[in-house]
C-alpha positions as CSV (number, residue, x, y, z in Angstrom):
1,X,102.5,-35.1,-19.6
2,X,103.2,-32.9,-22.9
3,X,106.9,-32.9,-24.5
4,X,107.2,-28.9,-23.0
5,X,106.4,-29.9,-19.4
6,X,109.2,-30.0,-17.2
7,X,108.5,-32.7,-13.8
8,X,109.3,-31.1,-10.0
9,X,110.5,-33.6,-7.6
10,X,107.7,-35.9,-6.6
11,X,105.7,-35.2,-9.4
12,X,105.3,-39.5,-10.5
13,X,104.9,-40.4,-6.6
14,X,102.0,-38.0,-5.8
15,X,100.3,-39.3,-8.9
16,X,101.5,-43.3,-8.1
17,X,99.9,-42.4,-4.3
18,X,96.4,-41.0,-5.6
19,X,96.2,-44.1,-7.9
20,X,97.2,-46.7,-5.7
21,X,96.5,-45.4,-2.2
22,X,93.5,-42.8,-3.0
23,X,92.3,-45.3,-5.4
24,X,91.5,-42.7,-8.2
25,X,90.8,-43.4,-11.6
26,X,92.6,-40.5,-12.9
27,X,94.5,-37.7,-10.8
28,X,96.1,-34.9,-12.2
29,X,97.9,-31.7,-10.6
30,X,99.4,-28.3,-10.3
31,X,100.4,-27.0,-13.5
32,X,102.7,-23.6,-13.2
33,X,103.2,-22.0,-16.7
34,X,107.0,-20.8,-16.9
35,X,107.9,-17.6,-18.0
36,X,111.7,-17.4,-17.5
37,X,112.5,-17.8,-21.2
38,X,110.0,-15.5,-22.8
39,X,108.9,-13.4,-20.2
40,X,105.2,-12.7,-19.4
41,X,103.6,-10.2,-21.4
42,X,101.9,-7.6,-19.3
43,X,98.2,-7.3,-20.5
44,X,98.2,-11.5,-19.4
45,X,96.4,-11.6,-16.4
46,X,96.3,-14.1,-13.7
47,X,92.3,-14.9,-15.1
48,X,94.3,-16.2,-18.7
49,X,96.6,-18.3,-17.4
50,X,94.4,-21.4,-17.4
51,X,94.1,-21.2,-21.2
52,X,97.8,-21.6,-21.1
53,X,97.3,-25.3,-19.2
54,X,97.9,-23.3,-15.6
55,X,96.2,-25.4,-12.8
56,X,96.4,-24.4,-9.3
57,X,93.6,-25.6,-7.1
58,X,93.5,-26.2,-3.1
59,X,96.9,-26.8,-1.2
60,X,95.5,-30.4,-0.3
61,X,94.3,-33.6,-1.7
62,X,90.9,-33.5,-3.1
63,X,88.3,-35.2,-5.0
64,X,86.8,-33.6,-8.5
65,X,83.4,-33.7,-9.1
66,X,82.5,-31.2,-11.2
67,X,83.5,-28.9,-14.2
68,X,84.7,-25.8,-11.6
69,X,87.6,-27.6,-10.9
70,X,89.5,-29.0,-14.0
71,X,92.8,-30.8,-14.7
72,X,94.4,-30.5,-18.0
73,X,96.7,-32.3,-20.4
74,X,99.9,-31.2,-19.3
75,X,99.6,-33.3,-15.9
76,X,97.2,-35.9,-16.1
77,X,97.6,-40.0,-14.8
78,X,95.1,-42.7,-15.3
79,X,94.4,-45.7,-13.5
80,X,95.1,-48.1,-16.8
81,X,92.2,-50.3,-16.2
82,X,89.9,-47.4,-16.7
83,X,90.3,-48.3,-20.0
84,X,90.7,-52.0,-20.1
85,X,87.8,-52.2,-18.9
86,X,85.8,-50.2,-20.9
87,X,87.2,-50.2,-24.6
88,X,85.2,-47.4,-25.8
89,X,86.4,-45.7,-23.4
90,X,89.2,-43.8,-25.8
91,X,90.6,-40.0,-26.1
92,X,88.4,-38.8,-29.1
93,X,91.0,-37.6,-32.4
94,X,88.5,-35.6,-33.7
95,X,89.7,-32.8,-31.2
96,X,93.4,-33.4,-31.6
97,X,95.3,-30.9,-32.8
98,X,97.0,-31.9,-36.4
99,X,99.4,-30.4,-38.7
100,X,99.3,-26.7,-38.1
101,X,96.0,-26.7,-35.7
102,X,96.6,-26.3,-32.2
103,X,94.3,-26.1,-28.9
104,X,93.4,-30.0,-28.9
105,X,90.5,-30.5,-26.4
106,X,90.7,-34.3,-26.7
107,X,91.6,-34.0,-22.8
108,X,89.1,-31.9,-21.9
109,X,87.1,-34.3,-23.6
110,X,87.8,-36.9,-21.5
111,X,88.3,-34.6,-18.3
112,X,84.1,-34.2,-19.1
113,X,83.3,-37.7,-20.0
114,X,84.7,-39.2,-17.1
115,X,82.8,-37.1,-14.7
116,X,79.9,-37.7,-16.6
117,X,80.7,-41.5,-16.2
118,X,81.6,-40.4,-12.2
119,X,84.5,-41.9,-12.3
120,X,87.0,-41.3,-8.9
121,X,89.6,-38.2,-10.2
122,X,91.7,-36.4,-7.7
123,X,93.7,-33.6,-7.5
124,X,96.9,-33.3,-5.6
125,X,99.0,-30.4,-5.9
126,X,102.5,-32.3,-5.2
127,X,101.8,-33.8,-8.1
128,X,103.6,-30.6,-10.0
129,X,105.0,-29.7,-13.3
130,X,106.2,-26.5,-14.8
131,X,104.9,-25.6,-18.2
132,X,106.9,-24.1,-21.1
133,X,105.1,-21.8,-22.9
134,X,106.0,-21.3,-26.7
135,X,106.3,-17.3,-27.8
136,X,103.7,-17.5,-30.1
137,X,101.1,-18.3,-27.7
138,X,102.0,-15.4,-25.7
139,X,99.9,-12.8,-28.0
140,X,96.4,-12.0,-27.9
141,X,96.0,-13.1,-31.5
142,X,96.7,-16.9,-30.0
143,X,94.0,-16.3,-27.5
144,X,91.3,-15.3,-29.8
145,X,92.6,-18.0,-32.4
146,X,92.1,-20.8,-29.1
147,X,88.5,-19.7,-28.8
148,X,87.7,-20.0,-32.4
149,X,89.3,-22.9,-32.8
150,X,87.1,-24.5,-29.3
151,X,84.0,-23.2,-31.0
152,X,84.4,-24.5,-34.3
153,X,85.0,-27.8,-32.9
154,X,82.5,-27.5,-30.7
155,X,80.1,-27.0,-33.2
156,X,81.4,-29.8,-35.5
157,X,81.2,-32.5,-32.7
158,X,78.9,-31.5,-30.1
159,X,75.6,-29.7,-31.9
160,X,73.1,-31.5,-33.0
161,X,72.2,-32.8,-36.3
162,X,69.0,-30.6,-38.0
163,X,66.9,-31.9,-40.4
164,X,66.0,-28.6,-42.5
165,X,68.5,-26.5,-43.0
166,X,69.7,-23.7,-45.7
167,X,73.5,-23.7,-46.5
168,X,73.7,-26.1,-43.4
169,X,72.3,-23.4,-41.2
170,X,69.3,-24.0,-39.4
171,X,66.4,-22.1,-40.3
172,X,66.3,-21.1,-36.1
173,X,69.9,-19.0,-36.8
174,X,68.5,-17.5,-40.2
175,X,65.3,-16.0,-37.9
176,X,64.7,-12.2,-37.9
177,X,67.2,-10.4,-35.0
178,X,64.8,-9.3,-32.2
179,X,64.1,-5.5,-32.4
180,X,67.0,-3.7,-30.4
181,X,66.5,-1.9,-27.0
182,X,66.7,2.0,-27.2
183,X,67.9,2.6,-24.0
184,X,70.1,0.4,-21.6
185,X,68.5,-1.9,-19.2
186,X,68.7,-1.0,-15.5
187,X,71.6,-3.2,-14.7
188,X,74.1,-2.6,-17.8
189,X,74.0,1.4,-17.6
């Protein structure tokens, strides 16, 4: 849980009962982003509020499988022997957020390398916090620094190595732009 998460009642038994009785590796729940102190700014729609940590997925107890249903930082518990018993098994700190960067990933990280493993991760919505939402990450600036920041990342960590390259570009970006179309396709116009 992150220092500007605030627990609702039941939030450390739902995630004790998905551990113990569920038997899941990690579980992780409802996150509601709170607005009372700064307001909600009105051009933030519903479809942003998951790059603000919101998480709100089915009224019931399920199992994750796949990358359409995600859990995030702010409520997240793991089985500890996940990673007893596999010591590589660690949060990776080249996505977390240092100094004045901000938008970590090193969850997400995990979130994808624990599916990929298929390890047993549940949701439960009982298992609730509300999230406190700093004012400077209620502009559009923060949103579009977020993004840049993912991509940069991503593109530090995830892309592949090239053997030939020009300024470290691979000669496949520096390629000619394919002529442009004249006229709109059928389905954009």
């Amino acid at each position: 849980m992150d220092d500007d998460e605030f627990p609702l009642n039941g939030v450390l038994n739902a995630a004790q009962n998905a551990i113990v009785n569920e038997r899941a590796q990690c579980a992780g729940g409802r996150v509601e982003v709170d607005f009372t102190r700064h307001g909600r700014p009105a051009w933030l729609s519903d479809d942003l509020l998951g790059f603000l940590a919101e998480v709100n997925h089915s009224p019931t107890p399920f199992g994750i499988t796949n990358h359409s249903t995600p859990i995030w930082t702010g409520n997240v518990a793991y089985d500890m022997r996940l990673f007893r018993n596999d010591p590589s098994l660690r949060f990776d700190k080249r996505y977390n957020p240092e100094g004045a960067a901000f938008g970590g990933g090193e969850v997400v990280v995990m979130f994808q390398r624990l599916l990929s493993m298929g390890a047993r991760i549940r949701h439960r919505l009982d298992m609730a916090v509300l999230h406190g939402v700093e004012p400077r990450r209620l502009n559009r600036r923060y949103f579009l620094r977020l993004h840049h920041q993912a991509g940069t990342r991503k593109g530090l960590h995830e892309l592949p190595e090239y053997m030939r390259t020009l300024f470290s570009i691979p000669p496949s970006c520096l390629a000619k732009p394919p002529r442009t179309i004249s006229k709109p396709l059928p389905c954009c116009s």
